[in-house]
Structures are given as structure tokens and as C-alpha cells.
N, C-alpha and C positions, 0 to 999 in steps of 0.2 A: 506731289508735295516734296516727296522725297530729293528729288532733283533740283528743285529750288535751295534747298537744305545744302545740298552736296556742292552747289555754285558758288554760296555765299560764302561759306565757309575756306570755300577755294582761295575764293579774292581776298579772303581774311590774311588767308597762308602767305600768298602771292604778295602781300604786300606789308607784314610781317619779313619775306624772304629779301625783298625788292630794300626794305631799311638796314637790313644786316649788310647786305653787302655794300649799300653805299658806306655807312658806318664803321666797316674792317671791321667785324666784330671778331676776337679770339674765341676761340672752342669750336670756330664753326661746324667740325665732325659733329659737335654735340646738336649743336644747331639741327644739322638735318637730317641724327637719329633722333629727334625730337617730332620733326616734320613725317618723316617715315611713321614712325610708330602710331602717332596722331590720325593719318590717313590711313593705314591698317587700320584700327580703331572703328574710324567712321566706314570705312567700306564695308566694315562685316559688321556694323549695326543694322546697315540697309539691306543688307542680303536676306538678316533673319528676319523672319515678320511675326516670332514670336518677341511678347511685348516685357517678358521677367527679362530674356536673354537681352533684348534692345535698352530696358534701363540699366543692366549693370554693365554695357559696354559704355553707355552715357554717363554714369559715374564715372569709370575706367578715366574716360577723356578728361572729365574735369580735376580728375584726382592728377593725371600728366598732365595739363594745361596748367593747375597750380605750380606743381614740380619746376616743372620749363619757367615760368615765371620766377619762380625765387631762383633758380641752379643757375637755369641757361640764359635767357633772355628776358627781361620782364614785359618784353611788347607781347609774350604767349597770352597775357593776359586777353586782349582783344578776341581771343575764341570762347572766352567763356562764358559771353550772353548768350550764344545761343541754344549752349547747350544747357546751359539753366533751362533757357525758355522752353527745350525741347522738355526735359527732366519734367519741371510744374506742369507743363499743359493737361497731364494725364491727371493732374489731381486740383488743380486749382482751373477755375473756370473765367473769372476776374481776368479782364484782359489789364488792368490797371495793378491788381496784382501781383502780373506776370513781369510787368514792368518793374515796377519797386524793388521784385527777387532778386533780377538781371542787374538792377543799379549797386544792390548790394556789396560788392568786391571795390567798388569805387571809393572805398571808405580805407581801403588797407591797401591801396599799391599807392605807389610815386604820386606828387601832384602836378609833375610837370606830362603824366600817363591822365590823368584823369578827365581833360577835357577831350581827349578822341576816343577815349572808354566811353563816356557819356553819349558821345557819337557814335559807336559801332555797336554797343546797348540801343540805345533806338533803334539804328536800321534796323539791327536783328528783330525785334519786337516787331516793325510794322511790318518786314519781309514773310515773316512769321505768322501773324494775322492775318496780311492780304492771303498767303497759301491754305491758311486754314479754313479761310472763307467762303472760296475756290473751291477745295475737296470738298466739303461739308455741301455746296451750291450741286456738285457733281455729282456725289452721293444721291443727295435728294431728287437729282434729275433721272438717274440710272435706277433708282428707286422708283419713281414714277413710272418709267419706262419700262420696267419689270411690269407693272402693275398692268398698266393698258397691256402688254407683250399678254397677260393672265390673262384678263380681258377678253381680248381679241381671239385667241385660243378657244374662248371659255363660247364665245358668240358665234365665232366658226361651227363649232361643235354643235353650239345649236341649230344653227342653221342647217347642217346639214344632216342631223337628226329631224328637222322641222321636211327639209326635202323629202326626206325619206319617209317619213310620215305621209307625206302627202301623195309621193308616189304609189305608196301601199296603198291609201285610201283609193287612189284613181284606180289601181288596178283592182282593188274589191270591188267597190260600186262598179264598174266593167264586169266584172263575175255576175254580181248581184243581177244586173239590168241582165245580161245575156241568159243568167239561170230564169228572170221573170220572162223573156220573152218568150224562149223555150217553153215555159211550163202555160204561160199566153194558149201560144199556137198550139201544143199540144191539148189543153181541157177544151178549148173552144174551136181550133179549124180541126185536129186529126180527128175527133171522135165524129164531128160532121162527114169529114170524109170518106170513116171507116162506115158509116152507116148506108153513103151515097153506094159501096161498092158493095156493103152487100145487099143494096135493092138490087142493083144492076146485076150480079152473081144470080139471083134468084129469078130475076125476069128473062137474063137466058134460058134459063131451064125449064120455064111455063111457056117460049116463045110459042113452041110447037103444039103444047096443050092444052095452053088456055091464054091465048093471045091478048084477051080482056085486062086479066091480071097483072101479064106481061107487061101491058101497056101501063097501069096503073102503077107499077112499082117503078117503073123507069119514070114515071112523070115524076115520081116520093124520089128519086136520086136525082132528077133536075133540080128539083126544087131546095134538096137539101147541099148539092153542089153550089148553088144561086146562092143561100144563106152562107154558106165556107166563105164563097169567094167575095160576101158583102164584109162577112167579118175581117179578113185576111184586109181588106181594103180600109176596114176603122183601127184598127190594129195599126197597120202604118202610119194611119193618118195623125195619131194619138203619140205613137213614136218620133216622128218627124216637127221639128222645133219649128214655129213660125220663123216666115219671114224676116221681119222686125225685128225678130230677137236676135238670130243671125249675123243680118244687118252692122244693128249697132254694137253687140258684143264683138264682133268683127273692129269697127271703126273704136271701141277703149283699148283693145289690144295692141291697134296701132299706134295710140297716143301713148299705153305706158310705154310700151317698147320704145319709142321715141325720147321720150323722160328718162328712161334707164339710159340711154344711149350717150345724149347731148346735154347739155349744161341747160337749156334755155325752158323756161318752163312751159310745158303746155296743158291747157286747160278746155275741156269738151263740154260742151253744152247742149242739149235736143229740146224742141217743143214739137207739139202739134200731133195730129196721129200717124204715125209710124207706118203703119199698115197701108200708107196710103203709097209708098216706095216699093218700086217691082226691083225683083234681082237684078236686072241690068241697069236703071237706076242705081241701085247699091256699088255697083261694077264700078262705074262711073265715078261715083262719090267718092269712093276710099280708092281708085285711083287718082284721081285728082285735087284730096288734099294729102296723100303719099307727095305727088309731085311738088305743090307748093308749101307744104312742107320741108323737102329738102332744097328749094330755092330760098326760106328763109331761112334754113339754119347758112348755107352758102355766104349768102348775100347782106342782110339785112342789121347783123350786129346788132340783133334784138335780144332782150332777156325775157319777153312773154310771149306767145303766141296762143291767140284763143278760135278752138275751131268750133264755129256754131249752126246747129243744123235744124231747120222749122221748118214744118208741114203746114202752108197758110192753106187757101179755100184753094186755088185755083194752080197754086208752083210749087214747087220745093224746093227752100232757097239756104244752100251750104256756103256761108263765108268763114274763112281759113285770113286773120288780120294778127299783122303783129306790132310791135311797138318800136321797129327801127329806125335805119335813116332814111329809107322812102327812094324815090330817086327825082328829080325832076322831068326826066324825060323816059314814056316806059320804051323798053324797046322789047317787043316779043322773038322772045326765043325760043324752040324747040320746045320746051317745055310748058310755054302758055300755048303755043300752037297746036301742040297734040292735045292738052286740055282743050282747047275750042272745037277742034276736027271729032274728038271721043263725045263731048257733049250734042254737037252739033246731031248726031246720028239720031236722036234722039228727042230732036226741036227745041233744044237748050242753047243755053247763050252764058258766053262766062262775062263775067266786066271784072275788070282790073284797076283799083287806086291806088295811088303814092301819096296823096292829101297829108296824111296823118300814119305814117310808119307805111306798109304795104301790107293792100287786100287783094283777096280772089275770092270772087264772090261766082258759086255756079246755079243759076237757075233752071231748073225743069218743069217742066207740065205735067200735072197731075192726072194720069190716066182716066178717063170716063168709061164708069163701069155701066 
């Protein structure tokens, strides 16, 4: 704003300077200790940005802008709209106001001065306005931007309090589960153990003397080794996550990760029972819509992609369709190739459509149990 200020003012001078000298004017010494003094004036109003010391140097000016009118020159008049307008703005808010203040001095110089007074009173006023409207627009933008900049700061910090939260928690529940299995295997396989070893300790000892016994306590530490090692075998069994669960929490990992990544949205769907999908199945699945996946974020200039996976009576049937441009002619590359060759192993069959955006659709056969 200031600079705006510092221009106008210029061109005021500049052409104040530009009529004297066509004019001859005598005193010109005075002339341009008047100019001097003036711009001293206005350069150390803008330097201070305190607001008592910037109105009495704006006084200052209008009080030598008057001076210079009546002594020196009466064209000095043309500087003093806008240091009026500068003076009110701080206390009058009236932009019609600040106008009428500015026209004021048009009532007590020359009449042959008063119609380009009435002229460089306006410019000043709207040069004035437009700047003020501008700073005040800036303000409130740099305001804003503070505010989101808080924001943003304030949401990081959660976030990464919310991380860290959750890393603590994985690492507890990790403690927690490794302290329950520990104490698992200890109440239930060690004290079996500890019991199979001392039948076995004892029926050394009776080997020689009473071999009946001997035998009887070794058969009480087969039998309670046989319980150890049924337990030790439910114990993992109970610890070890299905299948299924694997599987498909496997294949949402994929999909957000995939969302966090690319712009294009993807959406997962499953039916049917689950459990009816072996591990290499799975293999197969989440690599094969991994791959057509990244053929249509590549290719396709899609903004959805929906991967839907159903377990009917007799197949298992994963289509991976998105909403692009399709192509009219497919041409298999590397990447439907190895999906055909990876399913094939396994008596599956992929089909591929361009119809309606492009699909890959992978069928399997449902193992018979």
C-alpha cells in the first residue's frame, strides 16, 4: 500500500515539476526546497510504522504543502488530497466522507486550480480505496493462512500423537499376547512335561527292581507326553488366524494402500464363503488383481475401480472393472499373460472385457473336499 502511496505522489511532484519549468517559474531554488523537504517528509513517514509518529509527519506535509501553495507555487496544492485522505482514513471510515474532506481546499485556491484539484482529489481517493481494499483482501488472506498454517500444525501433531498411540498399543498387545502365550504353555504344556519326566526319572530307578512299575510309569509319561503334545497342538491351532481372515485382510490392505497412493477410487466387495479359498488360491487372487490394478491406474483414465470377489457353489469368481476408456482391440501383454499362465496352474481361466470401461475377471474351481 505504501508504494502505491509513494508513486502517486511521485507523479503528483513529477508533474507539479514538469509545469514550473515549462512556465519559467522565479524562485525555482524555492521550488525544489520545497520538493526536497516534501519527499524527506513522505520517505520517513514510511519508514516508521509507528502510527502517532506517521500522523504528525502527515500533518508536517500538509502544513508545507499549504506553505508551498500560498509562498512558492500554488500548483503544491495538488498534494494535498492525499494526504488528507491518508490523515481521515485512520478515524473516518465513510469512503464518501473521505471524499468530501479531500474536496475541501477546492473552496480557497484559484478557480482557474480548481477543476484539476477536483481531478487529482479523485484519483487520490480511488488510488486510495483500490490500495486499501487490496491490503485489507491480503490481510484477510494471510489471516486465513495463518489460521489453516494452526491448523495444520495443530492436525500433524495429532496425527502423530494418534501414531504413536497406536504404535504403543501394537507394541503392548505384542507384550500382552507373548506374556498370555508364555503363561498358556507354561500352566498347561510345562507342568505336563514336568510330570512326564518325573515318571520317566522314577521308572529308571524301579527298572531293575520292579520292572512292573517301571513299566507302568513310563506308560503315565507316554500318555501324559501324548496330552503335552495334543495341547501344544490346540494352543497353536487357536493362535494361528484362519485362512480367510488372512486372505481377505491381506486383499483391504491392498486396496487402501492403493487409495492412499493414486487418485482413482477403489472399492472391495466379497460374497459367499470364504473358507472355501486355499492359500495358493489367495496367491493367485491378490496377485492378479495387484497386476490389473496397476494396468488400470496405467492405462485406463478411470476415476473408480471396483474389485469384487464371490465364492458361488462350484468357482471363485474375482472381477477387478473399472470405468475407463476400454480399448477396442485387447491386446495381451505381459501382464494378462502371467495372470493366464499364474491362474492356469491351478485350472482357472481369466477372461478380459473392454465392453463397458475394462475388466479382468479370474475364475477358479472350488476345491472338493
Amino acid at each position: 500500500m505504501e508504494l502505491w502511496m509513494i508513486f502517486t505522489k511521485l507523479i503528483l511532484l513529477l508533474y507539479i515539476a514538469f509545469t514550473c519549468i515549462r512556465a519559467e517559474v522565479n524562485h525555482i531554488s524555492w521550488v525544489v526546497l520545497t520538493f526536497l523537504l516534501y519527499f524527506c517528509l513522505t520517505i520517513t513517514m514510511y519508514i516508521f510504522k509507528n502510527h502517532t509518529v506517521k500522523r504528525v509527519l502527515l500533518m508536517l506535509t500538509i502544513a508545507l504543502s499549504v506553505t508551498a501553495c500560498i509562498l512558492v507555487q500554488p500548483l503544491f496544492c495538488l498534494v494535498l488530497p492525499l494526504a488528507i485522505i491518508e490523515l481521515s482514513g485512520e478515524f473516518v471510515h465513510s469512503r464518501l466522507t473521505l471524499l468530501m474532506l479531500s474536496a475541501v481546499p477546492i473552496l480557497y485556491i484559484k478557480v482557474e486550480l480548481q477543476p484539476i484539484y477536483g481531478l487529482a482529489a479523485t484519483l487520490c481517493f480511488l488510488i486510495f480505496t483500490m490500495t486499501q481494499l487490496y491490503h485489507d483482501k491480503l490481510e484477510k488472506n494471510e489471516a486465513q493462512i495463518d489460521t489453516m498454517r494452526k491448523t495444520l500444525h495443530r492436525l500433524t501433531k495429532n496425527i502423530n500423537e494418534n501414531t504413536e498411540y497406536i504404535r504403543q498399543s501394537e507394541y503392548t498387545f505384542k507384550l500382552e499376547e507373548r506374556n498370555r502365550i508364555s503363561q498358556e504353555i507354561h500352566d498347561k504344556i510345562g507342568h505336563s512335561m514336568t510330570g512326564a519326566l518325573f515318571q520317566m526319572e522314577a521308572a529308571k530307578r524301579l527298572m531293575e527292581t520292579d520292572q512292573s512299575k517301571a513299566t507302568e510309569l513310563l506308560q503315565n509319561a507316554i500318555n501324559i507326553s501324548k496330552e503335552g503334545i495334543e495341547k501344544i497342538r490346540m494352543t497353536l491351532k487357536n493362535i494361528k488366524p484362519p485362512t480367510e481372515q488372512v486372505g481377505i485382510n491381506r486383499m483391504k490392505l491392498l486396496i487402501d494402500d492403493f487409495n492412499a497412493k493414486q487418485s482413482i477410487k477403489t472399492v472391495l466387495t466379497y460374497e459367499g464363503n470364504l473358507d472355501h479359498i486355499t492359500p495358493i488360491q489367495w496367491k493367485i487372487i491378490h496377485e492378479n488383481v495387484t497386476e490389473a490394478l496397476t494396468n488400470a491406474m496405467k492405462y485406463s483414465g478411470a476415476t473408480l475401480i471396483s474389485v469384487d470377489v464371490k465364492v458361488l457353489n462350484k468357482i471363485i469368481r474375482v472381477e477387478v472393472k473399472d470405468n475407463g476408456v476400454g480399448t477396442e482391440m485387447i491386446k495381451k501383454g505381459l501382464g494378462i499373460i502371467g495372470m493366464e499362465e499364474r491362474t492356469a496352474t491351478v485350472n482357472g481361466k481369466i477372461i478380459v472385457d473392454s465392453t463397458h470401461g475394462f475388466s479382468v475377471t479370474t475364475l477358479l474351481p472350488i476345491a472338493s473336499t
